[in-house]
C-alpha positions as CSV (number, residue, x, y, z in Angstrom):
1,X,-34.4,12.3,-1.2
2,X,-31.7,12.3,1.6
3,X,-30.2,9.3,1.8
4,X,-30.4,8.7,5.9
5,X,-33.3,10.0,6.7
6,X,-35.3,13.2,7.5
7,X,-35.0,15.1,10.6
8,X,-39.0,16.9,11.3
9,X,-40.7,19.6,14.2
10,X,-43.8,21.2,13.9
11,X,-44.1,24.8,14.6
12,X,-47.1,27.1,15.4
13,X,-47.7,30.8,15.7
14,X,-50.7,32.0,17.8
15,X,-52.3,34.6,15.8
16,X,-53.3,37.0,18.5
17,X,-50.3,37.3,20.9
18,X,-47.5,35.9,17.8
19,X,-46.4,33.4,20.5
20,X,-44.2,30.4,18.8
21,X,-44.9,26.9,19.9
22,X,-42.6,24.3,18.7
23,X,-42.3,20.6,19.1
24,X,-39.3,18.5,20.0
25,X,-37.5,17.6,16.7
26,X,-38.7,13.8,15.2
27,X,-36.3,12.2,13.1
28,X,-37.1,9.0,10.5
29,X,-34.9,6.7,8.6
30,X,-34.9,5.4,5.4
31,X,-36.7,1.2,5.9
32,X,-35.8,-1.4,3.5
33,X,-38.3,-4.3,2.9
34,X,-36.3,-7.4,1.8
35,X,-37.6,-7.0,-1.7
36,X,-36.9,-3.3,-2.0
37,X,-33.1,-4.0,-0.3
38,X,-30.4,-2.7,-2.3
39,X,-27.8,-4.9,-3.7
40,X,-24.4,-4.8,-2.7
41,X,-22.9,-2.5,-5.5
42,X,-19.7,-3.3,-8.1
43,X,-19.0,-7.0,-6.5
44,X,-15.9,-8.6,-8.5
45,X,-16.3,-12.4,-8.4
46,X,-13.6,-14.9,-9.6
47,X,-10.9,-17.2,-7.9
48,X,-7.7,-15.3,-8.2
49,X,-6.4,-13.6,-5.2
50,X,-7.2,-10.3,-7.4
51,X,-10.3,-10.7,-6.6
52,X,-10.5,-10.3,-3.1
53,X,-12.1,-7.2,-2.3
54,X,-13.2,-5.0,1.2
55,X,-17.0,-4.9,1.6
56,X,-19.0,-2.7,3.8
57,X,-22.9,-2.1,4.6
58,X,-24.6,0.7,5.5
59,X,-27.4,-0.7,6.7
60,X,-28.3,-1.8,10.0
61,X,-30.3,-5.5,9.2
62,X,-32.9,-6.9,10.8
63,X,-31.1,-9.8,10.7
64,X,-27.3,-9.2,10.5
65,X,-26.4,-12.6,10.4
66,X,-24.1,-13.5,7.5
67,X,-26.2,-16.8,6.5
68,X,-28.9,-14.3,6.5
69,X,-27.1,-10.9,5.2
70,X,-25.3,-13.3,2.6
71,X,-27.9,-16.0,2.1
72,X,-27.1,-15.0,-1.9
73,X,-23.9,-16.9,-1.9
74,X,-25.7,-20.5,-0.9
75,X,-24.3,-22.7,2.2
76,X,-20.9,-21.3,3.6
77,X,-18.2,-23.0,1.4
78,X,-14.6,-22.1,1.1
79,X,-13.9,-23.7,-2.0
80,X,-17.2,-21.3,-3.7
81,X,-16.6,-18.6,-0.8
82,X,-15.0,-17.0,1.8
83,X,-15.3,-14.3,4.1
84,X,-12.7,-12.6,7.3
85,X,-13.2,-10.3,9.8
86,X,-10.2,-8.2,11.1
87,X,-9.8,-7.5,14.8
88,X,-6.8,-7.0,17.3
89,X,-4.2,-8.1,14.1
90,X,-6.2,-11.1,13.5
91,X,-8.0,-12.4,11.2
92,X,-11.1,-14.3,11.4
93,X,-12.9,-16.7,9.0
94,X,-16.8,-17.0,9.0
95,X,-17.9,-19.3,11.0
96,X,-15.5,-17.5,13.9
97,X,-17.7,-14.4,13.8
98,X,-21.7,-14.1,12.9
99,X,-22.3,-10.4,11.5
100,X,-22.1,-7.6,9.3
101,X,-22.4,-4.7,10.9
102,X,-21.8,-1.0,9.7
103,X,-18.4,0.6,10.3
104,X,-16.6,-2.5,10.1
105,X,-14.6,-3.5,6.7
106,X,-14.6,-7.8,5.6
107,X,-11.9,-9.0,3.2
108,X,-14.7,-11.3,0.7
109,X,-13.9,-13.4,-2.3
110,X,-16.6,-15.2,-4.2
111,X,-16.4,-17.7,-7.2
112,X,-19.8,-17.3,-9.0
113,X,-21.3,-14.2,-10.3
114,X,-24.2,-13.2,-7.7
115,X,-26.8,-10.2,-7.2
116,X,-26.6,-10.1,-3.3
117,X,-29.4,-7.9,-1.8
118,X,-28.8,-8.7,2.1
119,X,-32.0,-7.7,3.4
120,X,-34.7,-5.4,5.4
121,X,-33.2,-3.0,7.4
122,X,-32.7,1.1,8.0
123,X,-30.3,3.3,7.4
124,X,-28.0,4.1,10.3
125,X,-29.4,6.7,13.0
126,X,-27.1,9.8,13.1
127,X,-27.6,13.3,12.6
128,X,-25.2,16.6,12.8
129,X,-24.9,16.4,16.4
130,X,-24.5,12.5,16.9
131,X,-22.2,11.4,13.5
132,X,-21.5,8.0,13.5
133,X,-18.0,7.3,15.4
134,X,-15.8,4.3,15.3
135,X,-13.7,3.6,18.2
136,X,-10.5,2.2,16.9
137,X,-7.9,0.2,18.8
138,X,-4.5,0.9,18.5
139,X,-2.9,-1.0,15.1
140,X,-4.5,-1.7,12.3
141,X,-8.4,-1.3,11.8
142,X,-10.4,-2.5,9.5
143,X,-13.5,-0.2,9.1
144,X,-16.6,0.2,6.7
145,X,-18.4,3.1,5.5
146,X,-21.4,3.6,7.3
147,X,-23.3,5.6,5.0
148,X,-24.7,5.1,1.2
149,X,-23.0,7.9,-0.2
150,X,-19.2,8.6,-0.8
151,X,-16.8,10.1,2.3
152,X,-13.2,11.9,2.4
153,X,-10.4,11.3,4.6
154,X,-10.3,15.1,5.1
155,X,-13.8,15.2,6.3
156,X,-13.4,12.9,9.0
157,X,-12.6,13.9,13.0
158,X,-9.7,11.9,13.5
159,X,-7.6,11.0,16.3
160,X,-3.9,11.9,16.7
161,X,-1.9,9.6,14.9
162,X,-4.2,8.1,12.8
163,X,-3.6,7.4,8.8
164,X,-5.9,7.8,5.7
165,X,-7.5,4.9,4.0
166,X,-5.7,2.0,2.7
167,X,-8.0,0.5,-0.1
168,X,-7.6,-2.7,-1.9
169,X,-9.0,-2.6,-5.6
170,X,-8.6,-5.3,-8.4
171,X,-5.5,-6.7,-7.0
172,X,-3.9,-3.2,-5.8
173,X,-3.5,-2.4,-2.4
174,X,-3.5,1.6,-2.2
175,X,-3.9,4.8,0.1
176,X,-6.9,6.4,-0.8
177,X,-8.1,10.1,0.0
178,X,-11.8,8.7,-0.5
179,X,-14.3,5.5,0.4
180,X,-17.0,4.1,-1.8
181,X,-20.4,3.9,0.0
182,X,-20.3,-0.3,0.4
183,X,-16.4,-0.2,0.4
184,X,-14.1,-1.1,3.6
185,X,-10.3,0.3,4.5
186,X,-7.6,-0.3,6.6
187,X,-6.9,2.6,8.5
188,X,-3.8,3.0,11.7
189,X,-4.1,4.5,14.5
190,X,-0.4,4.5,17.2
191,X,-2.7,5.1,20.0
192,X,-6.7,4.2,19.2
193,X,-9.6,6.8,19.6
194,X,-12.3,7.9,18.1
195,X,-13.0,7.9,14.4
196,X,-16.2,10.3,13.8
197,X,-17.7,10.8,10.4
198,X,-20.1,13.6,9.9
199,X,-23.0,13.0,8.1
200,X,-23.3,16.3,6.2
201,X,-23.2,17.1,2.3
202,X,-19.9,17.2,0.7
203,X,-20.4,19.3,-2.7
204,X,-17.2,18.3,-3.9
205,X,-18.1,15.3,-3.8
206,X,-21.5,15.4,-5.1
207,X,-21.6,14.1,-1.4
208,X,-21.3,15.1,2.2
209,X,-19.1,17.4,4.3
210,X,-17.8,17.9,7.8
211,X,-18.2,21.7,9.4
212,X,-15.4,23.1,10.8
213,X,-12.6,20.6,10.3
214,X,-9.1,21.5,8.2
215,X,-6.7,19.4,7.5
216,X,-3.4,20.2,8.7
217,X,-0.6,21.6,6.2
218,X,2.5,19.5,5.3
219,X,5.4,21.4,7.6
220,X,8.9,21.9,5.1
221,X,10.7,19.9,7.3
222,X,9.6,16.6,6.2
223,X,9.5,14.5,2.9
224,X,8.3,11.0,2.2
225,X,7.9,9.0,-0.6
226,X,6.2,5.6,-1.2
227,X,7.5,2.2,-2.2
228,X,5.6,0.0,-3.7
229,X,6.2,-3.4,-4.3
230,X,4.5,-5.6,-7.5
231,X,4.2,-9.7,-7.4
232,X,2.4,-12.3,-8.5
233,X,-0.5,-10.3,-10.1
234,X,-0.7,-7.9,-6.6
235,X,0.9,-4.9,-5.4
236,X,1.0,-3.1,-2.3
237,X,1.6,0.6,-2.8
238,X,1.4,1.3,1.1
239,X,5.3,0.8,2.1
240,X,7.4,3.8,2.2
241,X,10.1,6.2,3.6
242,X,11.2,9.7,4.7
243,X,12.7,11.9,7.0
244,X,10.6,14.4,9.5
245,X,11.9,16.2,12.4
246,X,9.3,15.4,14.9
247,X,10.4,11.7,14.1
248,X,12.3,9.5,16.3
249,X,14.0,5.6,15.5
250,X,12.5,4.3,18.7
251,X,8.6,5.5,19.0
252,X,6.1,5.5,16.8
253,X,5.7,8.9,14.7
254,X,3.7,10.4,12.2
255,X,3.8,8.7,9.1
256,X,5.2,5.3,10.4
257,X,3.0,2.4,9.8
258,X,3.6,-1.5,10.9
259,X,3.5,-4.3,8.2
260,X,0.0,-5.6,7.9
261,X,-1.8,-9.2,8.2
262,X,-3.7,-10.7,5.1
263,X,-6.6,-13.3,5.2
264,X,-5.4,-17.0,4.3
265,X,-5.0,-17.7,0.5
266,X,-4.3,-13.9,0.1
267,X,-0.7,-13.0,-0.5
268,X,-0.2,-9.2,-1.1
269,X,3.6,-8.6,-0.7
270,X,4.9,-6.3,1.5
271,X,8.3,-4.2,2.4
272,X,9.3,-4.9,5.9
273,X,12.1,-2.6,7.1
274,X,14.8,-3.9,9.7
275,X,14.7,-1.7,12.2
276,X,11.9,-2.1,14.7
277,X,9.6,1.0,16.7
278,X,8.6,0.2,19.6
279,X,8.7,-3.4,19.1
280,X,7.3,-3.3,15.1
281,X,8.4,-3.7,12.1
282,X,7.2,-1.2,9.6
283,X,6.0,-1.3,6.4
284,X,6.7,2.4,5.9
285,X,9.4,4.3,8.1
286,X,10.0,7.9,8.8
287,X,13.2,8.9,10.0
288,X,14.5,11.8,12.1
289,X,15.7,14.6,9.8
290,X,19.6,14.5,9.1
291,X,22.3,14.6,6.9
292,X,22.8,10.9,5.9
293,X,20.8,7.7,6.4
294,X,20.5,4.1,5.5
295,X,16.6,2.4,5.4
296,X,17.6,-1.8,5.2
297,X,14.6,-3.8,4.4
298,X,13.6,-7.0,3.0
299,X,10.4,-8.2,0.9
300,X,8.6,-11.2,1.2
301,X,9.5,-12.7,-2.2
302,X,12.6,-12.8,-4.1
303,X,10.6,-12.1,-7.6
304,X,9.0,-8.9,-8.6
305,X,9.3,-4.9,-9.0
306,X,9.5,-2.3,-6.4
307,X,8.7,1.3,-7.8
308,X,8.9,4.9,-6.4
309,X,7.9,8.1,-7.6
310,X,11.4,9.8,-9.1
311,X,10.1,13.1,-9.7
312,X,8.5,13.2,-5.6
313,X,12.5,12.0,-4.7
314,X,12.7,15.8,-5.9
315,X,12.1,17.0,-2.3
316,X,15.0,15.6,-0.8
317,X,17.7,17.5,-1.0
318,X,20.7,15.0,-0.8
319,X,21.4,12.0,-3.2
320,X,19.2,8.2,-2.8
321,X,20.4,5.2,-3.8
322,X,19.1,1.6,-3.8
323,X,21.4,-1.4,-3.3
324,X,20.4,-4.8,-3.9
325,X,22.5,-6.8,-0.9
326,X,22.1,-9.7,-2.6
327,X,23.3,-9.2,-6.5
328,X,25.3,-6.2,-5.7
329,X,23.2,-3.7,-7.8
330,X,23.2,0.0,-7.2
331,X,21.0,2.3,-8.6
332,X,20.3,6.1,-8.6
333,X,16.3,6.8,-7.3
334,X,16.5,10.2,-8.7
335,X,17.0,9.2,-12.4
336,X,15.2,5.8,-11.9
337,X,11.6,4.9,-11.0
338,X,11.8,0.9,-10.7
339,X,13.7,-2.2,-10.4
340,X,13.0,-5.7,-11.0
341,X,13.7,-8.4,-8.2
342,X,15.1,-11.3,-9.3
343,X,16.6,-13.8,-6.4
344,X,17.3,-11.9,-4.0
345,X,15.3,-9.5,-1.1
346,X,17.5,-7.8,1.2
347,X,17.8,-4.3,0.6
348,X,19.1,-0.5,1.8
349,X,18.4,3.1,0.6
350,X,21.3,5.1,1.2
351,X,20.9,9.2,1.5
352,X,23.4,11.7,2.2
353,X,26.5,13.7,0.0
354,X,28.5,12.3,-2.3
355,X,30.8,11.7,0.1
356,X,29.1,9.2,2.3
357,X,27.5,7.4,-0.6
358,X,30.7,6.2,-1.7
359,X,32.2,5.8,1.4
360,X,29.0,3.5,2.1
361,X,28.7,1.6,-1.4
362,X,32.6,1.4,-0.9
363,X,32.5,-0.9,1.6
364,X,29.0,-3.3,0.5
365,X,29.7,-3.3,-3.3
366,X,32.6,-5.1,-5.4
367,X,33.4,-3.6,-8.4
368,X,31.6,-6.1,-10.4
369,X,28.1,-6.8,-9.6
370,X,25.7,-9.9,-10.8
371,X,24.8,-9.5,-14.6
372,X,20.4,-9.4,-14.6
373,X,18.2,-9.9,-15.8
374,X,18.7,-13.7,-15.9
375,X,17.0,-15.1,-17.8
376,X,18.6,-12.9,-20.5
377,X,16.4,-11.1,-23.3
378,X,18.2,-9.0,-25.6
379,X,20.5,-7.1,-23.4
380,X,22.6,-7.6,-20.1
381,X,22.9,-5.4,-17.7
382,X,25.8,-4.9,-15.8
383,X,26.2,-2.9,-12.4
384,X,29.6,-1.7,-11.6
385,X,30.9,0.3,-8.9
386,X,34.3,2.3,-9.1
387,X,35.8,3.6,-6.5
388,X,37.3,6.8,-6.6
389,X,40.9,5.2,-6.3
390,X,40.0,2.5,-9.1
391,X,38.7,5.8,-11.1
392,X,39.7,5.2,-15.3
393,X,39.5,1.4,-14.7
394,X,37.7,-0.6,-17.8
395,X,35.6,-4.1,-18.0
396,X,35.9,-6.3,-20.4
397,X,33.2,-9.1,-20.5
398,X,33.2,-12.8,-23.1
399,X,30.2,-14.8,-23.3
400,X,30.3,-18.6,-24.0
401,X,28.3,-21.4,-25.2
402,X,28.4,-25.1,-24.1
403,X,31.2,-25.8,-26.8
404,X,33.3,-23.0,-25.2
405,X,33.0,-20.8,-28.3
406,X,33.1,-17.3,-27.3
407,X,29.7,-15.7,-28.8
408,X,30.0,-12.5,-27.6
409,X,33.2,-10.2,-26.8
410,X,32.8,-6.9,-25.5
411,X,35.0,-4.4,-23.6
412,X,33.9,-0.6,-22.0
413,X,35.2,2.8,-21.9
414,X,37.2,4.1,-19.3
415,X,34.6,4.3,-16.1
416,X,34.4,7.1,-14.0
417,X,34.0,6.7,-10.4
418,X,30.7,6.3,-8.9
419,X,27.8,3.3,-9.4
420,X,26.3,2.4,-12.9
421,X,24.9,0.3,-14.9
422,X,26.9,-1.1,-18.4
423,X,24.5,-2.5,-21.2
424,X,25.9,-5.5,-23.7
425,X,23.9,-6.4,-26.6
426,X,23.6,-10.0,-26.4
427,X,20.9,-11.3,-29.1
428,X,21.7,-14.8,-28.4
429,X,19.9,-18.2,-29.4
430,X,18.2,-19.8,-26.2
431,X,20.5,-21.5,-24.5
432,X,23.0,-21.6,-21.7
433,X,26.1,-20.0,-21.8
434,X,29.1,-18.7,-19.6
435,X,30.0,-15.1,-18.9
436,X,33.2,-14.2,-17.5
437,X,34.0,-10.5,-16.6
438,X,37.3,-9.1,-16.0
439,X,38.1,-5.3,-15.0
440,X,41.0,-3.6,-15.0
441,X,41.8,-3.8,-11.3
442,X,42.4,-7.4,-11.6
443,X,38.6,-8.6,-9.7
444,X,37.2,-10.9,-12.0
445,X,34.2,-13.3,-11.9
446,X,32.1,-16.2,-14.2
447,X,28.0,-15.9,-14.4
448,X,26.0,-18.6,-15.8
449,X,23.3,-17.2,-17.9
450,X,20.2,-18.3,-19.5
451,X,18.8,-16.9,-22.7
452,X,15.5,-18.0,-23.0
């Protein structure tokens, strides 16, 4: 059984002259009663922001009201459930919108477990030469999938300057090649058009397929990688950076994308660069291609993880570092794929040579950086950075308790030039104690720290 509909003409042959008559082509859609309605397939249901998710119908209702679509749920409640729409960058709470229609996405959270079967209705009324089309706006969109089956990215006719799906699954907010049939996305478009989606068989998918559409191959003068950010039970995998040389640091270019608004109660964090395209701040920025560059961003909290991919870092062909602006940490993205946030969420990647790393760290790192994590656990970690001047220079570090008994005495190697991380065995009761650090250039400092 096809899972739209059927598309019918009747043909005759005259026997004597073998004259072909045929009619005009008839097409019918699949009709739901409201007992034979499907249910709204793998719902998550719960009060933790985790489980929001991004619904979608692909039926057109009889009655596409939401008491009516969701009359399931009970009375509209936000303390039981909740429902948004998403339109022009804003985000609207039922009762400041009345429908659930196909092609649009709705952020949903519910508290009690509930089959929801939303009604009579019929598939949607496309065929080869009609596919259904959504008309984005420029920004943000948040669409649906139209149809009961699953659809690729790489099957869809997109406009220029349009993004792939952004998903958001138990908690994870993610780019997805792929859409669930019931499922909604974000998707970005710089300048709007029109978003068709051919209803044709995909075999790879067990589903449908576009005809005559390729996607376009990655050019070798580009490279991008993501940054994620993790908090509070949520990540956002969306942020990123890279270099491209059809990229500019005033318009909008392939690959940049604008930070994105959530539905109250719902607080994905997010990586908001400091450098603005045309009037934006960017969640993910793409740079022109050079020979050295510094990405500054923040995140909205101070307590968390941001992560990369190291072995994708492999396609740039100069040195990244990460610097923490606020506890003076440095650390190599090549050899590292995460660091913890912990007070602090200003931020800059630095790429180039050798030479203009240290010339850069030079100038926004001390020599002795903020001992984390802190809390302790069973070591500290220590980021130094030597100049190339202050090259063979040793630290030596004491810890003390309340009684100003020293607990812990430790003193490093000579250190070579260059930023790195020193690790001191601690193993220390809970309690507070004092750490003072001394290198050999004479810069010295004292750390409270807390071993819990």
């Amino acid at each position: 059984t096809d899972p739209i509909g059927v598309a019918f003409y009747f043909q005759d042959t005259d026997p004597a002259t073998g004259t072909i008559v045929a009619s005009a082509v008839g097409k019918t859609y699949l009709a739901y009663t409201a007992d034979n309605s499907p249910a709204i397939p793998n719902l998550i249901f719960g009060t933790q922001q985790s489980n929001y998710q991004i619904i979608a119908t692909p039926i057109l209702y009889t009655d596409n009201t939401i008491p009516s679509v969701l009359s399931a749920l009970g009375t509209y409640n936000n303390t039981q459930w909740r429902l948004f729409d998403f339109a022009n960058g804003v985000n609207l709470e039922f009762p400041g919108f009345n429908s659930i229609v196909p092609g649009k996405g709705y952020w949903l959270i519910a508290r009690n477990n509930t089959t929801i079967k939303p009604g009579a209705g019929t598939t949607v009324q496309v065929d080869e030469q009609t596919p259904f089309t959504i008309n984005l706006v420029p920004g943000w969109n948040l669409i649906g999938n139209p149809y009961n089956f699953k659809i690729a990215w790489s099957d869809l006719v997109i406009p220029s300057g349009t993004s792939g799906f952004k998903t958001f699954t138990n908690g994870a907010l993610a780019p997805a090649a792929t859409l669930n049939a019931w499922q909604g996305a974000f998707v970005f478009s710089a300048a709007g058009g029109a978003l068709q989606i051919p209803p044709l068989k995909n075999s790879s998918l067990g589903q449908r397929v576009a005809s005559g559409h390729e996607p376009g191959a990655e050019a070798s003068d580009q490279w991008q990688v993501s940054l994620g950010i993790t908090a509070h039970g949520l990540t956002n995998q969306v942020g990123g950076f890279g270099m491209s040389t059809r990229s500019s640091d005033r318009k909008l270019s392939a690959g940049d994308e604008p930070g994105m608004m959530f539905p109250e109660g719902l607080a994905i964090p997010q990586i908001i660069f400091d450098q603005k395209k045309e009037g934006l701040l960017l969640t993910q920025y793409i740079a022109p291609l050079c020979e050295s560059y510094a990405w500054s961003f923040t995140t909205d909290t101070q307590e968390g993880e941001l992560q990369w991919d190291a072995a994708a870092l492999a396609t740039a062909p100069r040195k990244l570092v990460l610097v923490d602006r606020t506890s003076k940490v440095a650390l190599d993205m090549l050899h590292l794929s995460s660091y913890k946030i912990s007070g602090g969420n200003r931020f800059t990647i630095y790429y180039g040579d050798q030479n203009y790393i240290n010339k850069e760290l030079s100038e926004v790192l001390p020599l002795l950086g903020t001992p984390y994590p802190n809390p302790v656990q069973d070591k500290i970690k220590l980021p130094v950075y030597v100049s190339e001047k202050n090259g063979g220079t040793t630290v030596e570090a004491a810890v003390y308790d309340v009684q100003g008994n020293i607990v812990v005495r430790w003193n490093s190697e000579s250190l070579s030039s260059g930023a790195q991380v020193l690790e001191i065995n601690s193993s220390l009761p809970a309690g507070i104690y004092v750490m003072h650090l001394q290198a050999g250039t004479g810069e010295h400092k004292a750390i409270k720290l807390i071993v819990n």
